[in-house]
C-alpha positions as CSV (number, residue, x, y, z in Angstrom):
1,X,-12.3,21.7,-0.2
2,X,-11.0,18.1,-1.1
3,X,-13.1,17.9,-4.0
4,X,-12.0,20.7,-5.6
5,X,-8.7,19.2,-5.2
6,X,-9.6,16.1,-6.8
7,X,-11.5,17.8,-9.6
8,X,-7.9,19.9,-10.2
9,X,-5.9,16.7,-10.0
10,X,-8.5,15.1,-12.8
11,X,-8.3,18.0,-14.9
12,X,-4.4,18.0,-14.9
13,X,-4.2,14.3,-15.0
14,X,-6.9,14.4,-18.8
15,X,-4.5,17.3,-19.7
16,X,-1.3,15.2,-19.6
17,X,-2.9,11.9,-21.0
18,X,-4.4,14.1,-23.9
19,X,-1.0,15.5,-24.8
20,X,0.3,11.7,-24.6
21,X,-2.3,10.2,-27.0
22,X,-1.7,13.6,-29.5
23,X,2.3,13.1,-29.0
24,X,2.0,9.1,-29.3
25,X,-0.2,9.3,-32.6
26,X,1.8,12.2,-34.0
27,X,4.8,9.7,-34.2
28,X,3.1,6.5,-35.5
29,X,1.6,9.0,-38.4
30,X,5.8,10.2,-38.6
31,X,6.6,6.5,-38.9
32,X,3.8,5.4,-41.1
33,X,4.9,8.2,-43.8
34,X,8.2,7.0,-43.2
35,X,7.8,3.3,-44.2
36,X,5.1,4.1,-47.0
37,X,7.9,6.9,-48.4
38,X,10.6,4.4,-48.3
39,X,8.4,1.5,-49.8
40,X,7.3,4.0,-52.6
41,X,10.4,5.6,-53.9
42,X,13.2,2.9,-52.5
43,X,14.4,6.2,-50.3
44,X,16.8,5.1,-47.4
45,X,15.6,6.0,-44.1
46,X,17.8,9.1,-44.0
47,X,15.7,10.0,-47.3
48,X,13.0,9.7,-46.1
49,X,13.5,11.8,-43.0
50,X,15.2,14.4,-44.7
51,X,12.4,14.3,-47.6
52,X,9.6,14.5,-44.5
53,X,12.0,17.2,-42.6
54,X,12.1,14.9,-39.2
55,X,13.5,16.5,-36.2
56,X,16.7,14.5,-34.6
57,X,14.4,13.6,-31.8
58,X,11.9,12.1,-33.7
59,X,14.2,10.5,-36.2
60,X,15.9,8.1,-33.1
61,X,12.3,7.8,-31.8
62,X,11.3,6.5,-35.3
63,X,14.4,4.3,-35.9
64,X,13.3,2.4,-33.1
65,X,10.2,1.9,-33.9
66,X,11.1,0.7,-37.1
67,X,13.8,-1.5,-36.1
68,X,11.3,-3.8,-33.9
């Protein structure tokens, strides 16, 4: 019984932490295109988030990131 508990718990936990990595790459690729899109064609940021069709969400996500 407890191991089948612990086997549910694993598979959840790999789940979640898969959906973290995809989520957590998916916006350095957003931010990469960004910069490279903005280096290439002098586009402001709000070009080149408008240009790439960026969600709200991901633009404030993305500012951040490239603001540090």
């Amino acid at each position: 019984m407890c191991v089948k508990k612990v086997e549910r718990y694993a598979k959840k936990y790999a789940k979640e932490y898969a959906k973290e990595r995809v989520e957590e790459n998916r916006i350095k690729t957003l931010t990469q295109n960004v910069k490279v899109l903005m280096k290439n064609t002098s586009f402001t940021m709000e070009q080149a988030f408008d240009s790439l069709e960026i969600s709200e969400t991901d633009r404030t996500i993305i500012s951040e990131q490239l603001e540090v």
